[in-house]
C-alpha positions, 0 to 999 in steps of 0.5 A, a space after each residue: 930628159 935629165 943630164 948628169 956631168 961627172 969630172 975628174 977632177 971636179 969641173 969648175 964651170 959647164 956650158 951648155 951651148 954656150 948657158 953656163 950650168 955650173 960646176 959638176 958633178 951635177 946629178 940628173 938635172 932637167 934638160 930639154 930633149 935633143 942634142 947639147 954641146 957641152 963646154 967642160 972646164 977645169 984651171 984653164 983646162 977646156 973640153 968639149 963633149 956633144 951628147 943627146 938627151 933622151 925623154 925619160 932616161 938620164 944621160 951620164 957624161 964622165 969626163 977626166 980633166 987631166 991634159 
């Protein structure tokens, strides 16, 4: 599957489980099948977001960072 992560504004880092896979927007990046607890951070500002990836589609994540 593949995972797209949009912030507003920009995220400066995401985790997933704790792997950090930078800063987003990120567009359909590869990502193995199943759940992912994805850790979002924008200036100290933190969210947190559970998502599943599905085989052959791209799950989209969108997300404001404003307290």
């Amino acid at each position: 599957g593949q995972l797209s992560v949009i912030c507003f504004p920009a995220c400066d880092q995401v985790f997933d489980n704790g792997r950090p896979l930078g800063g987003a927007p990120f567009f359909k990046r590869p990502m193995s099948v199943g759940s992912h607890r994805l850790k979002l951070q924008n200036a100290g500002f933190v969210k947190v977001v559970s998502v599943s990836v599905i085989v052959d589609q791209v799950t989209t994540v969108r997300e404001s960072m404003t307290p």
